[in-house]
SETI-900253 format. One record per residue (C-alpha): chain; x, z, y; residue number from 1. Coordinates in nm, 2 decimals, m for minus. Layout:
<pts>
kette;xx;zz;yy;nr
A;X;Z;Y;NUM
...
</pts>
This chain:
<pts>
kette;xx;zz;yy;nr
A;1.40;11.27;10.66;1
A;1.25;11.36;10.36;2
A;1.30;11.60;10.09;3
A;1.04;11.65;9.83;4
A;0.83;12.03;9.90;5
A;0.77;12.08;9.52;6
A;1.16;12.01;9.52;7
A;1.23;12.26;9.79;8
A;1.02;12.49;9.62;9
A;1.18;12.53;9.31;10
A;1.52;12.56;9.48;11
A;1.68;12.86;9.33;12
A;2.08;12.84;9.45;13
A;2.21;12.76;9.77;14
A;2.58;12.67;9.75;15
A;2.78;12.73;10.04;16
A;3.03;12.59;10.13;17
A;3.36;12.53;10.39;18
A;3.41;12.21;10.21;19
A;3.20;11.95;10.01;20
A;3.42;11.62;9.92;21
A;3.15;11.41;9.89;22
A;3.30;11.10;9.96;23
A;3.64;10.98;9.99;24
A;3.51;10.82;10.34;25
A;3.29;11.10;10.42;26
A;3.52;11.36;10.62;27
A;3.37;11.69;10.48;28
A;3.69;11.80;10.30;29
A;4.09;11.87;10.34;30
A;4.19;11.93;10.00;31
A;4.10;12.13;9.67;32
A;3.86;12.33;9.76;33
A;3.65;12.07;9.87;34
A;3.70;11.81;9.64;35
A;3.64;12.07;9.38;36
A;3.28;12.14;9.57;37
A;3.21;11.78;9.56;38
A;3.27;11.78;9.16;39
A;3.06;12.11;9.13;40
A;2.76;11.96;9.37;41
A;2.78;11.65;9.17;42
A;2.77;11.85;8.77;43
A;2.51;12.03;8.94;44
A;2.29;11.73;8.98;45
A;2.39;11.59;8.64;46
A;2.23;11.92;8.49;47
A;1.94;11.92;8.72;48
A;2.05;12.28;8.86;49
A;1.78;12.37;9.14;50
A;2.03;12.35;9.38;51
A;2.07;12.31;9.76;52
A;2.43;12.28;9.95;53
A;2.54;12.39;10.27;54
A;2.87;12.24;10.47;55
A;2.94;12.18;10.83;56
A;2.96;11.81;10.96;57
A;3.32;11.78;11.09;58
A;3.33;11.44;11.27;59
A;3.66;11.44;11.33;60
A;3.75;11.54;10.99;61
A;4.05;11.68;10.90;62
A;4.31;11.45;11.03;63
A;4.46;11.07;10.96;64
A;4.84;11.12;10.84;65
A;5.09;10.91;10.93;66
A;5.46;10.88;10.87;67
A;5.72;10.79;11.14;68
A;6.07;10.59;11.05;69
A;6.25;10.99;11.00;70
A;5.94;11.08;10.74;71
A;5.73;11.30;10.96;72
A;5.43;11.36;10.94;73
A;5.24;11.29;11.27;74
A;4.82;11.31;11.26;75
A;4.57;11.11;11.43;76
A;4.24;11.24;11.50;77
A;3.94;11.00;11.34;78
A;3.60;10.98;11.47;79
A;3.30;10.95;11.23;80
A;2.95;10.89;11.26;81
A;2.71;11.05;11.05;82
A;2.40;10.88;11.29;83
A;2.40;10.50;11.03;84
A;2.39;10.70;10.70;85
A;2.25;11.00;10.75;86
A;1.90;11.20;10.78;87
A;1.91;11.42;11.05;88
A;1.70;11.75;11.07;89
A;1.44;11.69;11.29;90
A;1.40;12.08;11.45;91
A;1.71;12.24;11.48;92
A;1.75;12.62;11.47;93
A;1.87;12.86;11.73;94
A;2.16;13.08;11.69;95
A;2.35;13.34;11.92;96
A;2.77;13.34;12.00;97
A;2.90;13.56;12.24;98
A;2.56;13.59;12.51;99
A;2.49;13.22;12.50;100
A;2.23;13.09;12.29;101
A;2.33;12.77;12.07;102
A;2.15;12.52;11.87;103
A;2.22;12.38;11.51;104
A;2.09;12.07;11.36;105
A;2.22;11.93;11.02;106
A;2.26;11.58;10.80;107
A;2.14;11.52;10.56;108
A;2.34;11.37;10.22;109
A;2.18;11.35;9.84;110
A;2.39;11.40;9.57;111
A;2.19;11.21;9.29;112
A;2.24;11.30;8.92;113
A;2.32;11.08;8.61;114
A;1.87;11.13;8.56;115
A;1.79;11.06;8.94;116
A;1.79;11.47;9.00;117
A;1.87;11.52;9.40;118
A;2.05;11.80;9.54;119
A;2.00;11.80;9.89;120
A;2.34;11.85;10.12;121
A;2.29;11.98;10.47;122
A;2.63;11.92;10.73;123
A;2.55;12.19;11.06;124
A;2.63;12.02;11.33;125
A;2.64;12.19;11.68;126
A;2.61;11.83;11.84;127
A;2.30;11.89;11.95;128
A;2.11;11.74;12.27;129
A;2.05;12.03;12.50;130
A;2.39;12.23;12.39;131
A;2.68;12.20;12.64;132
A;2.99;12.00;12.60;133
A;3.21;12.31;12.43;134
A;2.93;12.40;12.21;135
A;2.91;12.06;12.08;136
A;3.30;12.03;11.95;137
A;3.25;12.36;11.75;138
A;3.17;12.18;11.47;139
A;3.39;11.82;11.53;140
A;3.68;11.93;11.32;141
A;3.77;12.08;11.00;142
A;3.99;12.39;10.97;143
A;3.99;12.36;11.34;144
A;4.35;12.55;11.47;145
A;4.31;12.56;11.79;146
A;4.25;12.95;11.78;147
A;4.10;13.22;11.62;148
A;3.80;13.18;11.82;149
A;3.75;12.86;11.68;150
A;3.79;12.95;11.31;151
A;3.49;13.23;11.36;152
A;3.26;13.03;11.55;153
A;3.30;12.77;11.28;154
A;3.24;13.05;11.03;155
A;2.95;13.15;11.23;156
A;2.80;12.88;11.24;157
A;2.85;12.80;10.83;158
A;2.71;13.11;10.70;159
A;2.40;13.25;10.96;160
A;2.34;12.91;11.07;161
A;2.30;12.79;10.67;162
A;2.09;13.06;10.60;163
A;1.87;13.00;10.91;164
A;1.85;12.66;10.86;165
A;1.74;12.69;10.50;166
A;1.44;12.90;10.62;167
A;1.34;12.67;10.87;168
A;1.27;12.37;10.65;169
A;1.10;12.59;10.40;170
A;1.35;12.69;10.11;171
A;1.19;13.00;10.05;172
A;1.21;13.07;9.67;173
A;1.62;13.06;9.67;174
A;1.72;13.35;9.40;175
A;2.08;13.32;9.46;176
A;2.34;13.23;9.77;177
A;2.70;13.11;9.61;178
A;2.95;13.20;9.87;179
A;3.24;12.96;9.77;180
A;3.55;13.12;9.94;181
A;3.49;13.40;10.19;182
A;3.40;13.13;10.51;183
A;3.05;13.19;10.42;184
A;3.04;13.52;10.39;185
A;2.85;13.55;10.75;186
A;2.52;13.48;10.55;187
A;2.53;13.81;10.45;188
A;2.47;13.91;10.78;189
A;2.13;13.67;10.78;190
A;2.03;13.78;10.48;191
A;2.06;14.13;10.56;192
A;1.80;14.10;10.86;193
A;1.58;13.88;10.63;194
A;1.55;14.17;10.37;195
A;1.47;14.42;10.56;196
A;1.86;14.56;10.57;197
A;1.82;14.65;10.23;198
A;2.19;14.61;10.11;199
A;2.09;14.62;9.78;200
A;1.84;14.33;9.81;201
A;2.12;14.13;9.96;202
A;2.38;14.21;9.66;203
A;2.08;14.09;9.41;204
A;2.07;13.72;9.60;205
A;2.45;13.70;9.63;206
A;2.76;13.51;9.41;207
A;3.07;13.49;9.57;208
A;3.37;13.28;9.44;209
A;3.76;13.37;9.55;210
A;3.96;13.12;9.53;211
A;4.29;13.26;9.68;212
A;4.57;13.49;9.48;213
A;4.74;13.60;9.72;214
A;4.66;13.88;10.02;215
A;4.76;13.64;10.33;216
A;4.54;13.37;10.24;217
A;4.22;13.57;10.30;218
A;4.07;13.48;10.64;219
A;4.07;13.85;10.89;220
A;3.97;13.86;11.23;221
A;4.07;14.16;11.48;222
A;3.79;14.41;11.57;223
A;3.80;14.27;11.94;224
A;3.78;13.91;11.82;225
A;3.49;14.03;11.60;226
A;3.32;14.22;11.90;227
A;3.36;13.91;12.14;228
A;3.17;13.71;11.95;229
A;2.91;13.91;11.82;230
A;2.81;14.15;12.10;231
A;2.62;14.40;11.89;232
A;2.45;14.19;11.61;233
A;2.73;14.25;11.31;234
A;2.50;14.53;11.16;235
A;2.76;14.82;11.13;236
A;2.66;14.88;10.76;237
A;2.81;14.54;10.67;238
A;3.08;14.62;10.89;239
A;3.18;14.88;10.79;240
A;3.20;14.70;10.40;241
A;3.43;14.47;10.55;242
A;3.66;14.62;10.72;243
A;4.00;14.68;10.64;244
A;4.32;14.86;10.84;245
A;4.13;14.76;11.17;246
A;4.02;14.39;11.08;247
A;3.75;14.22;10.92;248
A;3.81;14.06;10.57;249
A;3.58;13.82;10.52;250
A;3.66;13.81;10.12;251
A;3.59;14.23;10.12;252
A;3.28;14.11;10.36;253
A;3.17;13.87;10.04;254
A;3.26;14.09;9.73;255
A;3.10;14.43;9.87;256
A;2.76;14.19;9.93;257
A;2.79;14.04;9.60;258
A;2.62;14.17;9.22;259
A;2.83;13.87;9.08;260
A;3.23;13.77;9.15;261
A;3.45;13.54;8.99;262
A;3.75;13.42;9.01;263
A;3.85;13.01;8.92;264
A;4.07;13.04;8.61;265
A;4.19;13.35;8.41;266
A;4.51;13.42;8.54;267
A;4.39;13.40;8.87;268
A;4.11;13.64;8.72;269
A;4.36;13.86;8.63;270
A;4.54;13.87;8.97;271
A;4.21;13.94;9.18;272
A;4.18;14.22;8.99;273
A;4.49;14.36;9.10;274
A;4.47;14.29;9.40;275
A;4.08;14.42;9.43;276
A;4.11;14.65;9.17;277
A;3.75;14.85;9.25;278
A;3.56;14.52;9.16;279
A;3.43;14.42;8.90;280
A;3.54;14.05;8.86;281
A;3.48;13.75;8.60;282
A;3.68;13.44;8.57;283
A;3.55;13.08;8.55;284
A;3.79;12.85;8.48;285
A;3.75;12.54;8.67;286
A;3.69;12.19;8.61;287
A;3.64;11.88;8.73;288
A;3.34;11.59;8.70;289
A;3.48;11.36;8.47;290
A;3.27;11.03;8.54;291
A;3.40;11.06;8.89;292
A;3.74;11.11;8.81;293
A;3.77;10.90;8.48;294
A;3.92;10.57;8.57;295
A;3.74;10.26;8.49;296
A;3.98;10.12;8.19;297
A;3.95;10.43;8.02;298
A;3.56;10.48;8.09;299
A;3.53;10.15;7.90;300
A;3.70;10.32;7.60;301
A;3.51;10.64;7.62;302
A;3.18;10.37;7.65;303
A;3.23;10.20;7.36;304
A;3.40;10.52;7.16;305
A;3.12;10.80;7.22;306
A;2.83;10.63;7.45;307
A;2.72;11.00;7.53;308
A;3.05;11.14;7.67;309
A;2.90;11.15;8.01;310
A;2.63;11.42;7.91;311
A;2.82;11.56;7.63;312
A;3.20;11.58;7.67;313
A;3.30;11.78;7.41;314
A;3.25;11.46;7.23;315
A;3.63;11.37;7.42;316
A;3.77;11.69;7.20;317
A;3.81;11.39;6.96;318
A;4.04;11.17;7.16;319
A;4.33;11.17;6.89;320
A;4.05;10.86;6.69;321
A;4.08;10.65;6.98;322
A;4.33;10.36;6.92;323
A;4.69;10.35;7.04;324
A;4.64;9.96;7.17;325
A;4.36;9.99;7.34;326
A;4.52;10.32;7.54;327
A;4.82;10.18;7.62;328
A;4.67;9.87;7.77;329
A;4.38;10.06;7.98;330
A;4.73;10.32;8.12;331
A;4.93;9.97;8.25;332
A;4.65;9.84;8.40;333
A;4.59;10.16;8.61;334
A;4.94;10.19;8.62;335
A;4.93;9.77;8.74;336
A;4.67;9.90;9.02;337
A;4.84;10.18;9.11;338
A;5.19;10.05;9.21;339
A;4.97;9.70;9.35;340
A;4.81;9.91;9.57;341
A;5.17;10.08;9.63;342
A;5.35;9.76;9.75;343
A;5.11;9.69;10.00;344
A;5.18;10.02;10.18;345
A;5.56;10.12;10.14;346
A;5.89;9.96;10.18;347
A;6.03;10.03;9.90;348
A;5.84;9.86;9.58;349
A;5.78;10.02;9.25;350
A;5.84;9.89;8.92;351
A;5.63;9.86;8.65;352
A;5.90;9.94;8.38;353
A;5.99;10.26;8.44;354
A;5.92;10.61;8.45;355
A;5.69;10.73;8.73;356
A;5.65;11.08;8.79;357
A;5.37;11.18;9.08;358
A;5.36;11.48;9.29;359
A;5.05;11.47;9.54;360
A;4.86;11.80;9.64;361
A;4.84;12.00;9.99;362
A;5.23;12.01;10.11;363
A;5.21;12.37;10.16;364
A;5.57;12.54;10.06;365
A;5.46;12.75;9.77;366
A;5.38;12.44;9.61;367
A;5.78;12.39;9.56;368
A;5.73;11.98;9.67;369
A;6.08;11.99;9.71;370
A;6.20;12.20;9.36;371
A;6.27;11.85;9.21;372
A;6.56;11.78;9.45;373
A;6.75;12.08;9.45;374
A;7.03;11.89;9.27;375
A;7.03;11.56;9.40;376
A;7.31;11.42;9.21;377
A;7.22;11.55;8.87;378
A;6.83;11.40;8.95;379
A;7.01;11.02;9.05;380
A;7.26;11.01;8.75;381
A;6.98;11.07;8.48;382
A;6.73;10.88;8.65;383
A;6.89;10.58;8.73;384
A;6.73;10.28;8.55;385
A;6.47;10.49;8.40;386
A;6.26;10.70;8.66;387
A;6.10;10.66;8.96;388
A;5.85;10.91;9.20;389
A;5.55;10.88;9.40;390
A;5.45;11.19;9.65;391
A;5.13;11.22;9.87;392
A;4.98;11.52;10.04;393
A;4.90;11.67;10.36;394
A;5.04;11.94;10.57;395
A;4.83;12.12;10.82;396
A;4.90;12.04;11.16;397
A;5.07;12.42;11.24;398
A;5.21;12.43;10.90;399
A;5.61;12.31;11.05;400
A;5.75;12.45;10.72;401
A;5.48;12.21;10.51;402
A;5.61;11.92;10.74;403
A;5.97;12.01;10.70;404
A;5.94;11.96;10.34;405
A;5.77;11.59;10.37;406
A;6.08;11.51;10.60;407
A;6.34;11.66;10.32;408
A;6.13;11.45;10.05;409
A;6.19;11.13;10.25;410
A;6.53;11.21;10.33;411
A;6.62;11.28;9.96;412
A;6.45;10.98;9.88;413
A;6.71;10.79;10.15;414
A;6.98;10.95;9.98;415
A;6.87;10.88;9.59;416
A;6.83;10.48;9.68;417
A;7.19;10.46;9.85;418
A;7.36;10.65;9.60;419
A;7.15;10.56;9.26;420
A;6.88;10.32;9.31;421
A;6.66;10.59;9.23;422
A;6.34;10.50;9.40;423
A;6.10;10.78;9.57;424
A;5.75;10.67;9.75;425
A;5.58;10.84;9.97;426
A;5.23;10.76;10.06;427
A;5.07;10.86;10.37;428
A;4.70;10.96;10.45;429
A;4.59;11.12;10.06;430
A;4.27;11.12;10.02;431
A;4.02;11.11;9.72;432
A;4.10;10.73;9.69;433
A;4.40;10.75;9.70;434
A;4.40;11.07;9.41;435
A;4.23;10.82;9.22;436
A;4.46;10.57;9.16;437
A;4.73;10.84;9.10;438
A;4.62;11.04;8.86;439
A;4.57;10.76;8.58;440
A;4.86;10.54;8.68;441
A;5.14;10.73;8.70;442
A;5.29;10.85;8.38;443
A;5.37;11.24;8.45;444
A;5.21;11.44;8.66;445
A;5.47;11.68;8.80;446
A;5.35;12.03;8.93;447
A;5.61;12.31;9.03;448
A;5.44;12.61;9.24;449
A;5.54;12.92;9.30;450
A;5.43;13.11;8.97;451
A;5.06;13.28;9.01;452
A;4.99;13.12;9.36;453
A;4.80;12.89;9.21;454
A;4.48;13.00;9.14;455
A;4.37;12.70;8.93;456
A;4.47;12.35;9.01;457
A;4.27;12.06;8.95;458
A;4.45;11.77;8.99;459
A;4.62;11.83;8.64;460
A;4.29;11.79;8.48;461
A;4.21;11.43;8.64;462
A;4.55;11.31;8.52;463
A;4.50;11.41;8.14;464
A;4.16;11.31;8.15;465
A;4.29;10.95;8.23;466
A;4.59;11.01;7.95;467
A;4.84;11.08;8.21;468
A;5.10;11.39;8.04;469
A;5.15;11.71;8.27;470
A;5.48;11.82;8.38;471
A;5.40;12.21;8.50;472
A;5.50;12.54;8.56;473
A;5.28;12.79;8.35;474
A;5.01;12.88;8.64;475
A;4.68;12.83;8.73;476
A;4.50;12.62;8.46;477
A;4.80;12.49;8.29;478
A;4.87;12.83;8.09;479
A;4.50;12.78;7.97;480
A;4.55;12.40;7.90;481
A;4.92;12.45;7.73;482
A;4.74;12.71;7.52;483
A;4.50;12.47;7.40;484
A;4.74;12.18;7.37;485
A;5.06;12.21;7.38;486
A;5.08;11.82;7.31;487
A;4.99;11.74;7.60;488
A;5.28;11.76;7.85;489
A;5.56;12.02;7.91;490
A;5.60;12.33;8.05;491
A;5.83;12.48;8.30;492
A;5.88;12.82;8.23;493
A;5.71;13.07;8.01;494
A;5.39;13.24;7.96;495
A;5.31;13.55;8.20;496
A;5.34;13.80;7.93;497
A;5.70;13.66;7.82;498
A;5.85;13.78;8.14;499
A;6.01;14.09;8.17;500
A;5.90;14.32;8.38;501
A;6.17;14.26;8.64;502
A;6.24;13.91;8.59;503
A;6.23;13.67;8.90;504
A;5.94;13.51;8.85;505
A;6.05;13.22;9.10;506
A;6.46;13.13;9.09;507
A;6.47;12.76;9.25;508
A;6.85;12.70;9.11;509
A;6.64;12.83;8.68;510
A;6.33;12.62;8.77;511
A;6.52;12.32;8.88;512
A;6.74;12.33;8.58;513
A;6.45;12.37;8.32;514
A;6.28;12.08;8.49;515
A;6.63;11.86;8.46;516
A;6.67;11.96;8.09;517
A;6.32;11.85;8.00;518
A;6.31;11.53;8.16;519
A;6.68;11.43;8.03;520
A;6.60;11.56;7.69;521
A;6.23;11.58;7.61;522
A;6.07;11.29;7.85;523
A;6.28;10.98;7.89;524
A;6.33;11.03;7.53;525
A;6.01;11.04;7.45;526
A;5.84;10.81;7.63;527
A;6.12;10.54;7.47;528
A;5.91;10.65;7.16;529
A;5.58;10.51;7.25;530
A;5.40;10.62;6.87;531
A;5.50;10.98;7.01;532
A;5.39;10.91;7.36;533
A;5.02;10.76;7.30;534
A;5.03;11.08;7.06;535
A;5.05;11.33;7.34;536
A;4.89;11.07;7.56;537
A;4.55;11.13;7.33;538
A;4.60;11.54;7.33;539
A;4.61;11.56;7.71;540
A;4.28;11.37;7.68;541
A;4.14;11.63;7.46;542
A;4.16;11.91;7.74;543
A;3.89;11.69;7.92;544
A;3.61;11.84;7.68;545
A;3.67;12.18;7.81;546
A;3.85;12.14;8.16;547
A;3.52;11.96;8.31;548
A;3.26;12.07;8.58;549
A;2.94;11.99;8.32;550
A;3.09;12.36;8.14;551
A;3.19;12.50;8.46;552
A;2.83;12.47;8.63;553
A;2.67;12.60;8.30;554
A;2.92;12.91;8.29;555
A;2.82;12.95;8.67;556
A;2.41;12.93;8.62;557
A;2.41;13.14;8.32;558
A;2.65;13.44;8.42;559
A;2.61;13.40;8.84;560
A;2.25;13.26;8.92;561
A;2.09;13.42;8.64;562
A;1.89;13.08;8.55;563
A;1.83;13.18;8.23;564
A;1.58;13.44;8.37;565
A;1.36;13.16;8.52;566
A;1.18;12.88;8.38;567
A;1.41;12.71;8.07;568
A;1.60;12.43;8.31;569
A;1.77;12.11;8.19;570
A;2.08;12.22;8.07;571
A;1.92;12.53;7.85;572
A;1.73;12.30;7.66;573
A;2.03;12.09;7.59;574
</pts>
């Protein structure tokens, strides 16, 4: 294994990580969080950030998704081996849980950048010669549910181990730790010892980013749990910071160890704050990378159209100039692919001429999978000969509620064949291939959550950067990309500040209607209108200049790593 020294050495940022999506074949990731890593690692390295990333190796990944003939959801556990295409760290380090003495070893995976610029990725693994069988699983699986114990171990592992591990081979000169989402925030702990337990040393180094709106979704762990595992190593300063009505929270762990906190997308800026409202915290919007995401019949247009879109996408604020042909043949052939690919993996076949609306994201129940079915009857008569549906997603394993809903989509999917010919797909295992295909060849991209659970949302943005019109409630980065454009797609519901002040934010039997009303009256129509529909086809391209990863990063090294301080890098020269 290799890394360069003069590249270790001017390593400023460690990025840390639960989740890095990578890969679509590489399982380091269950969702948005991750795949929104992968996108940030990969900008990163496109911008020559002095960057290093931390993740744990999960060979069993998350899980392989099945569906049985009733629609549910039963998982398969997949084995990977990171031994054929992976550098392994040579020395591991040594770490304590409970009394027993552990040892952590890492892969090793380069990102490589647009200019050849390597950011070096290192996946802990416990599976380690010389570490007993129990000790060697802690790391096999992501999310791992089996208990609490599990989940801190993991967490453990992620945030001291990193932090140990980045010492050992010699990353010495790092001026910042990102803390993405509060399962790192046991590098504090490290830290703390390395710096002479100096809290304010600690903050200085520190960045933490909060990607969850709402109170429940912030990982706690009970005093005893807390005690178990760490004897009498959790210095009780740090403690003290992150403790909350008798439990630890690692997000109050992260913030009160942090001089810089952010949010992912205004809104959600302005919910943190409510919710934390002693902090000071920043918003930045996310994004994603768009040569990863853009599809390959509309990177040909952007190619020949701007040849610098890759480095410079604000060049794509200009999408209205590209021509109408040439977008509506590069939409049928992903759409072509899309519903190819379809027919070889569902019973029930798509067709080309109609309609296709796609729902795929985590099948948790705040993400209202199910909102488009509340009137089953109403949905068949208007759809009939004109619109057709396409769902993937996961639901954890001990989420019953998140399988209930896959079984309800299948069942009204049953029911909307039999009684209208009304055809609804769902597609098991989703995974970043998978997202690829849907989000340029379906024609709406539907998204109904529960208003201001949604922190940002990404998969919006990889659908209008491939022309494909959003279908939303106002949340996450929708209110900011309906702002921009309201050209391109539709909105369920209103802004946040056009609700009164005791207004339901969330009334299934309103949401459902709005969402009838607009696709009986604004989209069937419109997209029998094609001059109008390559119009807001072009618009929902536009939000690609400012909804990417490339500003992201730069919003990220200029307000939380302080890059601007040290020597003039890449991107500041730009």
């Amino acid at each position: 294994m290799e890394i360069n020294k003069d590249l270790i050495d001017d390593t400023r940022v460690a990025y840390i990580s639960m989740e890095i999506g990578m890969d679509s074949n590489i399982p380091t990731y269950s969702g948005g969080l991750g795949v929104l890593a992968g996108d940030t690692v990969r900008s990163a390295a496109d911008l020559e950030i002095p960057m290093v990333g931390i993740c744990l190796c999960y060979s069993s990944g998350y899980f392989y998704q099945l569906f049985n003939e009733k629609g549910e959801q039963k998982e398969k556990e997949i084995e990977w081996s990171f031994f054929y295409e992976f550098d392994k760290v040579e020395k591991p380090i040594k770490m304590m849980l409970e009394d027993r003495e552990i040892k952590v070893s890492a892969w090793l995976y380069k990102m490589i950048g647009q200019s050849g610029h390597v950011i070096p990725i290192y996946l802990l693994t416990t599976e380690v010669e010389g570490n007993e069988d129990w000790m060697q699983k802690l790391t096999g699986s992501l999310y791992d549910s089996t208990s609490k114990w599990n989940r801190i171990a993991q967490e453990m592992i992620l945030g001291i181990g990193g932090v140990k591990l980045l010492k050992s081979l010699g990353y010495e000169n790092i001026t910042t730790y990102h803390i993405n989402e509060g399962h790192g925030a046991f590098s504090t702990i490290e830290l703390y010892k390395n710096l002479g337990e100096d809290l304010y040393k600690v903050k200085e180094r520190v960045a933490f980013t909060t990607h969850t709106p709402v109170p429940a979704g912030h990982d706690r762990f009970g005093k005893d749990l807390v005690d178990k595992v760490f004897v009498d190593r959790f210095p009780k300063k740090l403690l003290e910071l992150g403790t909350e009505n008798g439990e630890l929270n690692m997000t109050l762990l992260a913030m009160n160890c942090s001089r810089y906190i952010n949010a992912v997308a205004q809104k959600h800026g302005e919910t943190t704050r409510e919710m934390f409202p002693n902090y000071e915290i920043d918003a930045i919007t996310n994004g994603i990378h768009l040569p990863f995401w853009v599809s390959k019949p509309i990177q040909r247009i952007f190619d020949r159209k701007w040849p610098n879109w890759k480095s410079k996408p604000d060049v794509l604020s200009n999408a209205i100039e590209i021509d109408d042909l040439e977008l509506f043949d590069a939409h049928i052939e992903n759409k072509f692919n899309l519903i190819s690919y379809q027919k070889g993996h569902s019973w029930n076949l798509l067709d080309e001429e109609l309609i296709t609306i796609g729902f795929a994201r985590r099948f948790a129940t705040y993400k209202r999978a199910i909102l488009i079915f509340h009137n089953l009857d109403r949905l068949g008569k208007m759809c009939k000969g004109e619109v057709q549906f396409i769902f993937a997603g996961k639901a954890h394993p001990k989420d019953q509620a998140g399988k209930d809903y896959i079984k309800k989509i299948f069942e009204a999917g049953e029911y909307l064949y039999d009684n209208y010919g009304v055809k609804v797909v769902l597609m098991e295992n989703y995974n970043m291939d998978l997202a690829h295909m849907l989000v340029s060849g379906v024609d709406v991209w539907l998204n109904c959550p529960e208003r201001y659970r949604e922190a940002s949302g990404t998969s919006g943005m990889k659908a209008a950067l491939n022309g494909v019109l959003n279908f939303s409630v106002l949340d996450g980065w929708w209110i900011e990309g309906f702002r921009k454009q309201p050209d391109a797609g539709w909105a369920i519901g209103k802004f946040p500040e056009d609700y009164a002040e005791n207004e339901t934010l969330n009334d299934w039997e309103r949401d459902a209607k709005e969402i009838y009303d607009i696709l009986e009256n604004e989209i069937i129509p419109t997209y029998m209108n094609h001059d109008e529909w390559l119009y807001k086809c072009k618009n929902a391209i536009s939000l690609a200049a400012y909804f990417n990863t490339h500003r992201m990063v730069k919003e990220y090294a200029q307000k939380g790593y302080n890059l601007k301080k040290q020597k003039p890098w890449k991107y500041i020269s730009e």
